[in-house]
Structures are given as C-alpha cells and as structure tokens.
N, CA and C atoms as an extended XYZ file, in Angstrom:
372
Properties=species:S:1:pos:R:3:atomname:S:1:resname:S:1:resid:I:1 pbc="F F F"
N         0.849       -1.181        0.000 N   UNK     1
C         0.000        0.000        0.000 CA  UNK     1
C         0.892        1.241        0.000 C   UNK     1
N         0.804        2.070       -1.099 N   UNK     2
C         1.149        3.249       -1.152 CA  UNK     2
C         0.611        4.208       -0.967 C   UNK     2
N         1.120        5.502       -0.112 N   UNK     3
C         0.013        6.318        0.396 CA  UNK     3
C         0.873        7.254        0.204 C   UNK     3
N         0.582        9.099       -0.412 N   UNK     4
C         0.760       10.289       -0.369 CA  UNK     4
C        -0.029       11.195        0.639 C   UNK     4
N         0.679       11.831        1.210 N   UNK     5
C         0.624       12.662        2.527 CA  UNK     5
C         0.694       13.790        1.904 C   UNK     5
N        -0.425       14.843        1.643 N   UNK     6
C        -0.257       16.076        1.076 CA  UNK     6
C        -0.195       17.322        2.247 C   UNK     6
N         0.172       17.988        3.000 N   UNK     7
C         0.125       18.747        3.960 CA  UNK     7
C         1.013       19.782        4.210 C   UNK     7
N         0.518       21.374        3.892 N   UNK     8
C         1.487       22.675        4.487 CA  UNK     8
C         2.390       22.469        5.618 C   UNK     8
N         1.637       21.478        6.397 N   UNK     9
C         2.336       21.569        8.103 CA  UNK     9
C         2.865       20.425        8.355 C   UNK     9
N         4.234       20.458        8.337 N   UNK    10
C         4.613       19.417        8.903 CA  UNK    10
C         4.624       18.318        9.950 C   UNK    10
N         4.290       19.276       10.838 N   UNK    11
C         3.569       18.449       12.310 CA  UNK    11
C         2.425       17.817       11.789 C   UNK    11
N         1.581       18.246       10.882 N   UNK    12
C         0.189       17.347       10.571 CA  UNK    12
C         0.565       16.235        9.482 C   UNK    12
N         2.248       16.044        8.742 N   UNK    13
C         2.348       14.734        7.687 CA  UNK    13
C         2.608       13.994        9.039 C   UNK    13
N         3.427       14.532        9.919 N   UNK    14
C         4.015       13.560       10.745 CA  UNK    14
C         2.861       12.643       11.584 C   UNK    14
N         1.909       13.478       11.486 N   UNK    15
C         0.799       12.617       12.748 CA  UNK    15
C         0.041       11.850       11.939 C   UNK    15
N        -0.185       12.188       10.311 N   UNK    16
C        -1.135       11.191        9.643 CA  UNK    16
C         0.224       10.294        9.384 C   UNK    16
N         1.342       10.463        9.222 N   UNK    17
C         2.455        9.145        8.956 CA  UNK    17
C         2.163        8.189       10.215 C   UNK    17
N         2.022        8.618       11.453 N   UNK    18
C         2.353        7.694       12.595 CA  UNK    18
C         0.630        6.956       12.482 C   UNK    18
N        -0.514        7.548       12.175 N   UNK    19
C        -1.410        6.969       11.928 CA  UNK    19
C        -1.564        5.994       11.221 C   UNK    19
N        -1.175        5.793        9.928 N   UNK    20
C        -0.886        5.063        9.124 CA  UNK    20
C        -0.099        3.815        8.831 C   UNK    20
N         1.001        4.250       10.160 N   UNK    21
C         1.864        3.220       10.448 CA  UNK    21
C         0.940        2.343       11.166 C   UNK    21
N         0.640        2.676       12.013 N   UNK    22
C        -0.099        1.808       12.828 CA  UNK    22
C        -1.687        1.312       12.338 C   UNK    22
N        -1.556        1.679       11.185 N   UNK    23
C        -2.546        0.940        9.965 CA  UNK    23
C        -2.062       -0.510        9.491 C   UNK    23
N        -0.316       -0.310        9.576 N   UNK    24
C         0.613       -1.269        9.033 CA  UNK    24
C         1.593       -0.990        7.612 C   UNK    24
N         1.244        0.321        7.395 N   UNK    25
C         1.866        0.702        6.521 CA  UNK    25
C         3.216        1.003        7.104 C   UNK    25
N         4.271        0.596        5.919 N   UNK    26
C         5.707        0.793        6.718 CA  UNK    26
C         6.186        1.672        6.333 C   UNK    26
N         6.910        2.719        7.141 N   UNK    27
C         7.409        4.029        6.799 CA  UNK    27
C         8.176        4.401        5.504 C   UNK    27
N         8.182        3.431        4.615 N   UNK    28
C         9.262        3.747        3.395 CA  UNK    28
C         7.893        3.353        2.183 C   UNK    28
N         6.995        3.214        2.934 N   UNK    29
C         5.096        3.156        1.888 CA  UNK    29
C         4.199        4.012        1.770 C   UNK    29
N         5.173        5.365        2.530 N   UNK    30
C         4.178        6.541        2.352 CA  UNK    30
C         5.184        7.677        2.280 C   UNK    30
N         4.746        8.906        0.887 N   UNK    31
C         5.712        9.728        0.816 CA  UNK    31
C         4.892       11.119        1.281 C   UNK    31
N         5.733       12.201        1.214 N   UNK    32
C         4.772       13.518        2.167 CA  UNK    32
C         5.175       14.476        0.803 C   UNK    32
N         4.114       15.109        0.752 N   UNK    33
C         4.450       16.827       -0.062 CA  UNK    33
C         3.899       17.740        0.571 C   UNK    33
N         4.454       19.336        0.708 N   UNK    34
C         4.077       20.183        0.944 CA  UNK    34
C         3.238       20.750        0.527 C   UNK    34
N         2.480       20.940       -0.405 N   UNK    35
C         1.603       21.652       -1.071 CA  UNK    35
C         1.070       20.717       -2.649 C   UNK    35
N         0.015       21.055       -3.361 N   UNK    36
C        -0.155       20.356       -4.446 CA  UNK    36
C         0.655       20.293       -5.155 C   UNK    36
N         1.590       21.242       -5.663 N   UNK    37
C         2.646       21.544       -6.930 CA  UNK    37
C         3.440       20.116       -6.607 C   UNK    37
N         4.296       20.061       -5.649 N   UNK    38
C         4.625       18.953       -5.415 CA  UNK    38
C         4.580       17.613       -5.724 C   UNK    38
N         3.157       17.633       -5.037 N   UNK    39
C         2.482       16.059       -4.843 CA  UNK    39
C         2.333       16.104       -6.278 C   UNK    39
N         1.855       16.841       -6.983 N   UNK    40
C         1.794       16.526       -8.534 CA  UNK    40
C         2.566       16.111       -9.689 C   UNK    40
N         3.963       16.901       -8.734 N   UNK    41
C         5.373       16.145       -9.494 CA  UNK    41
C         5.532       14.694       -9.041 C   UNK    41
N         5.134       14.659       -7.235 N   UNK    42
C         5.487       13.226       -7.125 CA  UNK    42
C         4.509       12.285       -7.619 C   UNK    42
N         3.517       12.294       -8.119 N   UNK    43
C         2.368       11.486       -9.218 CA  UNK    43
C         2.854       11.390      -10.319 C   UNK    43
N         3.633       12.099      -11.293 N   UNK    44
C         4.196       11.705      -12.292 CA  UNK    44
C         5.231       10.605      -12.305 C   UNK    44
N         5.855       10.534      -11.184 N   UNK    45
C         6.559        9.624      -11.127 CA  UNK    45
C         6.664        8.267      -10.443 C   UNK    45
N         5.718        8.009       -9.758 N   UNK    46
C         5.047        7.169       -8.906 CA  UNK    46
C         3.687        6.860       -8.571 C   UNK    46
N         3.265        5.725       -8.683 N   UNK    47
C         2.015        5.483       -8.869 CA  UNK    47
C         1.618        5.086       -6.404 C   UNK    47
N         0.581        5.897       -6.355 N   UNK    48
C        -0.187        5.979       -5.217 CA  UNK    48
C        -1.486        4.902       -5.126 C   UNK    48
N        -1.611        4.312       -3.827 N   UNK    49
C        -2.682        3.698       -3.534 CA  UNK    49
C        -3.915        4.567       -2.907 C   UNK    49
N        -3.210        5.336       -2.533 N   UNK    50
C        -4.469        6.461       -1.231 CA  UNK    50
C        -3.665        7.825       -1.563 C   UNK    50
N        -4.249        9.133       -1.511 N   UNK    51
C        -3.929       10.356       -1.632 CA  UNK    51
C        -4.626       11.082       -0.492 C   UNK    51
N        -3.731       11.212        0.705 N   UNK    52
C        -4.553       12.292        1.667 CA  UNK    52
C        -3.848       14.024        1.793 C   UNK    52
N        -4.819       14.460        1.338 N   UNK    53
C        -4.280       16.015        1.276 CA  UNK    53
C        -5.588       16.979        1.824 C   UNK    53
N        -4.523       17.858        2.614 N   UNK    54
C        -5.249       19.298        3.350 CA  UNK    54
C        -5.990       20.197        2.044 C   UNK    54
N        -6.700       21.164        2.473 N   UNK    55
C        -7.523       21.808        1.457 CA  UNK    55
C        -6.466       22.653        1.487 C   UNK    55
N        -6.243       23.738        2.362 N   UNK    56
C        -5.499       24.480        2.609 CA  UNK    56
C        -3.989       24.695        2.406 C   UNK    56
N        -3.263       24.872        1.563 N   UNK    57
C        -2.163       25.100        1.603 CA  UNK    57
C        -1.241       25.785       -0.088 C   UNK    57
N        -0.191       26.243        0.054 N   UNK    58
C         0.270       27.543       -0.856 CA  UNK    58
C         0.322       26.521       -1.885 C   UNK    58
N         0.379       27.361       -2.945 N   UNK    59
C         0.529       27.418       -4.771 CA  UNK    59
C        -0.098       26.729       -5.276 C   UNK    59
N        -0.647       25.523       -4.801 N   UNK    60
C        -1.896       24.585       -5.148 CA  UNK    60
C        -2.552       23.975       -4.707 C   UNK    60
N        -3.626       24.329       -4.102 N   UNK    61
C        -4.464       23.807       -3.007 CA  UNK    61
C        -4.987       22.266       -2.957 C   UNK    61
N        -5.445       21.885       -2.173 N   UNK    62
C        -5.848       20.673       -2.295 CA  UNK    62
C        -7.133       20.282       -2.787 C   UNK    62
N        -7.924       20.747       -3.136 N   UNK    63
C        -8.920       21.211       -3.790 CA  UNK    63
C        -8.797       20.861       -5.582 C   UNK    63
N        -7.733       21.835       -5.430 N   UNK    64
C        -7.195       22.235       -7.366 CA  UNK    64
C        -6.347       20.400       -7.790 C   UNK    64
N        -6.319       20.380       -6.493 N   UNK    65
C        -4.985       18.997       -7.046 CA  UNK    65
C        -6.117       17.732       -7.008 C   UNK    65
N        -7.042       17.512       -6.300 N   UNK    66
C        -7.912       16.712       -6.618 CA  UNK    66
C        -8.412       16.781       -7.876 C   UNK    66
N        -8.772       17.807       -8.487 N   UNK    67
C        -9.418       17.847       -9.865 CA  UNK    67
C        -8.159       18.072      -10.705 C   UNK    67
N        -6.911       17.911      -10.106 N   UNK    68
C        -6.183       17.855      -11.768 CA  UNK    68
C        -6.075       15.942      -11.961 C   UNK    68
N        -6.394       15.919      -10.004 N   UNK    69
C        -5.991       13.824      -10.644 CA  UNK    69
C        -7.446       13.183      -11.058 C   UNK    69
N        -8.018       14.295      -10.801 N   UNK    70
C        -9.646       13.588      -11.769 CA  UNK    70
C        -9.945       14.642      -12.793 C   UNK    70
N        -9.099       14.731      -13.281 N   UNK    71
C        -8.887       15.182      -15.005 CA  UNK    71
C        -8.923       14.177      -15.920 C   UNK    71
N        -9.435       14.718      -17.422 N   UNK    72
C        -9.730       13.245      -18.191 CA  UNK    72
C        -7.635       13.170      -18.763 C   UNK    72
N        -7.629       12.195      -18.621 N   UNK    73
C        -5.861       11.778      -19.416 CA  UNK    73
C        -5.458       11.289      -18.272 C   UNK    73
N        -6.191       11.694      -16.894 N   UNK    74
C        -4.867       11.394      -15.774 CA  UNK    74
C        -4.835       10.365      -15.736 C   UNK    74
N        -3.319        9.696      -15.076 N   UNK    75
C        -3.033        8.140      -15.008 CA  UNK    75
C        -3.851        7.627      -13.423 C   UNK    75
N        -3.999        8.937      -12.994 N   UNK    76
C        -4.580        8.839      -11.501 CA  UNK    76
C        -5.881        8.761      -11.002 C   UNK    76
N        -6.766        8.885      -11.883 N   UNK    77
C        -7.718        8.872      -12.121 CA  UNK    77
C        -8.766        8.121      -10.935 C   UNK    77
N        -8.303        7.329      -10.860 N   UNK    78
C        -9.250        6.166      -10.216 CA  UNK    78
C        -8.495        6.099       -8.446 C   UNK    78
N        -7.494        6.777       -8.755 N   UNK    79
C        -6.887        7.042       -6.964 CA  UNK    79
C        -7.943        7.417       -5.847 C   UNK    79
N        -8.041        6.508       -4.790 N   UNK    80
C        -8.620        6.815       -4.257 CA  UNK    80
C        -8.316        8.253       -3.250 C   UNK    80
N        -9.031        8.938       -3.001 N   UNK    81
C        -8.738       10.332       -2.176 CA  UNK    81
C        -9.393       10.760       -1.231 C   UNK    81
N        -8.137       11.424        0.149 N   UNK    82
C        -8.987       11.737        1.228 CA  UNK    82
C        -8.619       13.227        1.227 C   UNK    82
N        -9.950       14.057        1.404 N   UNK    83
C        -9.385       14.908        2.108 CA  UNK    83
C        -9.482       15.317        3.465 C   UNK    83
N        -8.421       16.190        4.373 N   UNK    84
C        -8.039       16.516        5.572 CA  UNK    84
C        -7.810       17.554        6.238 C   UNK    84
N        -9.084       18.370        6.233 N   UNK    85
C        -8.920       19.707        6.620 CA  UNK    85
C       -10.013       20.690        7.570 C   UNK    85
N        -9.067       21.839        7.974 N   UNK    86
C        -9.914       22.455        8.733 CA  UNK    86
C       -11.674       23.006        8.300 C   UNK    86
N       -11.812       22.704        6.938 N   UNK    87
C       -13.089       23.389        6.413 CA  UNK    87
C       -14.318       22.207        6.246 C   UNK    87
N       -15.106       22.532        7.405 N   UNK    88
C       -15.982       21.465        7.499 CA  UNK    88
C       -17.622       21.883        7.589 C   UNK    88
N       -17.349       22.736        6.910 N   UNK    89
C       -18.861       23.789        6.907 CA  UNK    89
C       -19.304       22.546        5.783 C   UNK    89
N       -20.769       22.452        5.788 N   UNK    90
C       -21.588       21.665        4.672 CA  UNK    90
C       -21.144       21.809        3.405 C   UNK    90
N       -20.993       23.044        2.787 N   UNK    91
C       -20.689       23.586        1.757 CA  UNK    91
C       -19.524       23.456        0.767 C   UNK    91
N       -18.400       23.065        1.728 N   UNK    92
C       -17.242       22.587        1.656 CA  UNK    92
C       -17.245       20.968        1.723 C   UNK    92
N       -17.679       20.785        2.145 N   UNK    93
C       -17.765       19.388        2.157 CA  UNK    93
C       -18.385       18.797        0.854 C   UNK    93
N       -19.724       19.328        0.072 N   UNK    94
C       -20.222       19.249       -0.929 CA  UNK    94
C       -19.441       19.418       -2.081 C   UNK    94
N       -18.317       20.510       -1.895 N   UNK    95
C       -17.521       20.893       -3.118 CA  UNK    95
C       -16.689       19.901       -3.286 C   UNK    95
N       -15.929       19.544       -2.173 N   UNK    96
C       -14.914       18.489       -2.233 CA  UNK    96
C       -15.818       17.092       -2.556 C   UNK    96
N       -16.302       16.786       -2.164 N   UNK    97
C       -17.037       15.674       -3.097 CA  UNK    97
C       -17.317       15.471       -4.502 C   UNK    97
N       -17.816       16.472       -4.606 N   UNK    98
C       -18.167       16.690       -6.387 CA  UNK    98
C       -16.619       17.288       -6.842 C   UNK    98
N       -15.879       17.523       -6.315 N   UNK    99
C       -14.951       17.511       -7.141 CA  UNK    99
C       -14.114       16.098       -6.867 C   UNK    99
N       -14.750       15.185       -6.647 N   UNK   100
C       -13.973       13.985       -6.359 CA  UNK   100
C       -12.959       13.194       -5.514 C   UNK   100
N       -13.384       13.822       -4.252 N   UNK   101
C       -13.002       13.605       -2.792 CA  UNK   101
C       -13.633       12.403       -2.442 C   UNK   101
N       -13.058       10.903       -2.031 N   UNK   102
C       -13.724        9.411       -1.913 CA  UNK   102
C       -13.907        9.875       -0.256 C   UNK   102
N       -13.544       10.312        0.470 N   UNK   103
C       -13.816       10.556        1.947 CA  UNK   103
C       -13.693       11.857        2.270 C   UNK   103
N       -13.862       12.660        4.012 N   UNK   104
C       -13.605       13.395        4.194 CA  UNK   104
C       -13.234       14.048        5.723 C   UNK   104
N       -11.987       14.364        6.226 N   UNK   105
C       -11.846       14.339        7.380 CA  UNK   105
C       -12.103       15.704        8.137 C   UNK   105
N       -12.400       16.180        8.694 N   UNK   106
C       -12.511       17.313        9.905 CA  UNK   106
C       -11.465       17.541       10.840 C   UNK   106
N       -10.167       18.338       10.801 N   UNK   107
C        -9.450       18.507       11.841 CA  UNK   107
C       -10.050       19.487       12.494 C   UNK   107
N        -9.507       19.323       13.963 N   UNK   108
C        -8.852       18.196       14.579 CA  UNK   108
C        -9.787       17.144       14.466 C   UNK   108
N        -8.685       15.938       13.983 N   UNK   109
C        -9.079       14.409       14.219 CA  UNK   109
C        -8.991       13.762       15.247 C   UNK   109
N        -8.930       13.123       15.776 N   UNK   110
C        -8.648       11.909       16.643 CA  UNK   110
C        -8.101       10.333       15.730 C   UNK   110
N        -7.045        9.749       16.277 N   UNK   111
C        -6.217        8.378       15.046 CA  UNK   111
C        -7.644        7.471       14.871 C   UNK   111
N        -8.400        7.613       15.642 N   UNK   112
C        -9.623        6.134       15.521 CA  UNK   112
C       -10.129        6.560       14.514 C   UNK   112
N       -10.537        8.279       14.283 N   UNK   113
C       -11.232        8.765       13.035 CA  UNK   113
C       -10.840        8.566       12.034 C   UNK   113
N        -9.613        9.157       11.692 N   UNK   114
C        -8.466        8.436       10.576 CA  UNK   114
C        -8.448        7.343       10.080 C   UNK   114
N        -8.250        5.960       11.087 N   UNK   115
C        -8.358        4.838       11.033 CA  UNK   115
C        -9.720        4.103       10.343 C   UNK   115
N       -10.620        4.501       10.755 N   UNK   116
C       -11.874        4.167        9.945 CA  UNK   116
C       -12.195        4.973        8.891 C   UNK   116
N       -11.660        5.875        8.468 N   UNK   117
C       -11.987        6.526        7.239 CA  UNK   117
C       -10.861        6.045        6.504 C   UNK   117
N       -10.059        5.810        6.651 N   UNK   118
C        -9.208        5.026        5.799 CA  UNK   118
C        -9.147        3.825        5.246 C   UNK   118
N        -9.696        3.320        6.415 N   UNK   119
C        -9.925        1.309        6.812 CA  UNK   119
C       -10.492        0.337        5.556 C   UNK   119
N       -11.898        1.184        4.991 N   UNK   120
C       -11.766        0.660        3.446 CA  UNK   120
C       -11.326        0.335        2.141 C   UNK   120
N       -10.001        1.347        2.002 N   UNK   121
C        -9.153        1.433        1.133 CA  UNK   121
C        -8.247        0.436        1.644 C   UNK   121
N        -7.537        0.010        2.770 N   UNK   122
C        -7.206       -1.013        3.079 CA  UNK   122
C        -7.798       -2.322        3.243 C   UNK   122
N        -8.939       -2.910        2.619 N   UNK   123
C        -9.671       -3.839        2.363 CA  UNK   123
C        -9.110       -4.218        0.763 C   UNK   123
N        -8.713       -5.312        0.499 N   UNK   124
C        -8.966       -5.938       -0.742 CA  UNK   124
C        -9.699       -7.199       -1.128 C   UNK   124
C-alpha cells in the first residue's frame, strides 16, 4: 500500500504518517508533499494507492490537485482520495465531493477517526 501525505504543516504529515503506520503501513510506503505543486510532481513519477491532502495550503491547493488527478488523461484517475482539513462547513464538504473527494476528514481528528476513514481502502 502506497500512500501520499499532502500537507502545508509538517507536524500534521508527521501525525497522519504515525497513523498510518499503525494501519501497518511501513514508513518507506508513504511519501509527504508540501503543497499540491509537489504532490503533482510526485504522481508523475510514482504510482499511489491512497492520496490524503489538506484543502489548505500555498501554490496549489488541495482542492485544485484533486481535480487535476480527476482530469480526463490522468493516469490517476481512479486514486482513491482523502481529504483533511480544517473546512468542514456543509458547503465545503459538498464541493470536495463533487470535485472527487472518496472521503472526508474534519481537523482536529482523533487516530480512531483516521483509522476508519481510511480502513476501506485497506480492504482488498
């Protein structure tokens, strides 16, 4: 299982990494980017099982980067995606869906929350 950690704040890759670990994912099965620009370079070059990224953060939001990997051509297409962020008004939540968000988290989380919103994608 390969998993991308999209997050401005470093303290927040580090706490969804230790979450994840203790999913069973092993620390060299999940990579982190700072912002979308990034994570978008690291998709070209590596194929992802799970994509969790913040809404919030500089030069390409997480928002914009969901709809470039559910763009028609992308190889990513079918990636499953969480997003993880402070914006949990209804409204927001609706957008990120229709723009092709498979889950959706509310910080602050708690790891059990994480854990079960994740827990399906770890089913095969």
């Amino acid at each position: 299982m390969k998993i991308l950690i999209v997050d401005d704040s470093s303290t927040m890759r580090r706490i969804i990494g230790n979450v994840v670990q203790q999913l069973g994912v092993a620390k060299g099965d999940f990579d982190e980017a700072e912002d979308g620009v990034v994570a978008w370079k690291m998709l070209q070059e590596k194929k992802y099982d799970v994509i969790l990224t913040d809404w919030n953060m500089p030069n390409m939001n997480g928002l914009e980067l969901v709809k470039k990997i559910r763009s028609e051509g992308s190889s990513h297409r079918g990636t499953p995606t969480v997003m993880i962020t402070t914006e949990g008004g209804k409204s927001e939540v609706i957008t990120a869906l229709k723009a092709g968000v498979n889950n959706y988290i509310v910080k602050p989380f708690n790891a059990q929350t994480l854990k079960e919103k994740l827990d399906p994608f770890f089913k095969h």
